[in-house]
Steps between C-alpha positions, in 0.01 A plus 500: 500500500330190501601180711668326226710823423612516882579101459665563240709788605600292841633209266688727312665653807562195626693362194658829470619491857639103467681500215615963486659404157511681146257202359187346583288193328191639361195237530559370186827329647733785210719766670393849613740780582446756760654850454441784692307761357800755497730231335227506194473904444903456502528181278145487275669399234736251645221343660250473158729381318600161731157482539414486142808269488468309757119508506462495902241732641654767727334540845554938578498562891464808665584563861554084527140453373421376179374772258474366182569266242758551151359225257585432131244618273444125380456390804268781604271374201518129590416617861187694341367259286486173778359756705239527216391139433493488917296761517244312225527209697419638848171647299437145372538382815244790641236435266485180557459553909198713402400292278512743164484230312384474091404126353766412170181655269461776681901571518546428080181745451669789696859418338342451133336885573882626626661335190306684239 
């Protein structure tokens, strides 16, 4: 587990142990419900279908701990793809550090031999 896993694990606790309610705000400021593992082998479909309805991501706990995460598949995708274009800009971002760079002639020569 790595230190910003155990960070944020703590801050998770700690909202979990301030507020104890059925909801939490996910860090995009929307709604997230917590249910207890148990409560979704009893209720699965209860619980897909308000989230499909209600589009809020469900936060699963087990034992008091967070265990996993119930998200629309749209939202799943949208999650996926801006993790994507991050990832192409932290690589941007890299070979620029180390100085991977091409010049604009050298760049339209490599795309003009990718395009064909």
């Amino acid at each position: 587990m790595t230190v910003a896993d155990k960070a944020n694990q703590k801050t998770f606790s700690v909202i979990f142990k301030c507020y104890n309610t059925d909801t939490l705000m996910s860090l995009s400021g929307r709604a997230m419900k917590v249910e207890l593992v148990t409560t979704l082998k009893r209720q699965a479909t209860k619980i897909l279908s308000e989230l499909k309805a209600n589009k809020e991501p469900v936060l699963i706990t087990e034992h008091g701990k967070p265990s996993a995460y119930l998200l629309s598949v749209d939202d799943y995708e949208l999650m996926q793809s801006r993790l994507a274009i991050l990832e192409g800009i932290a690589r941007g971002e890299r070979a620029i550090t180390e100085e991977k760079l091409l010049s604009h002639h050298d760049a339209k020569e490599q795309m003009s031999k990718w395009l064909k």
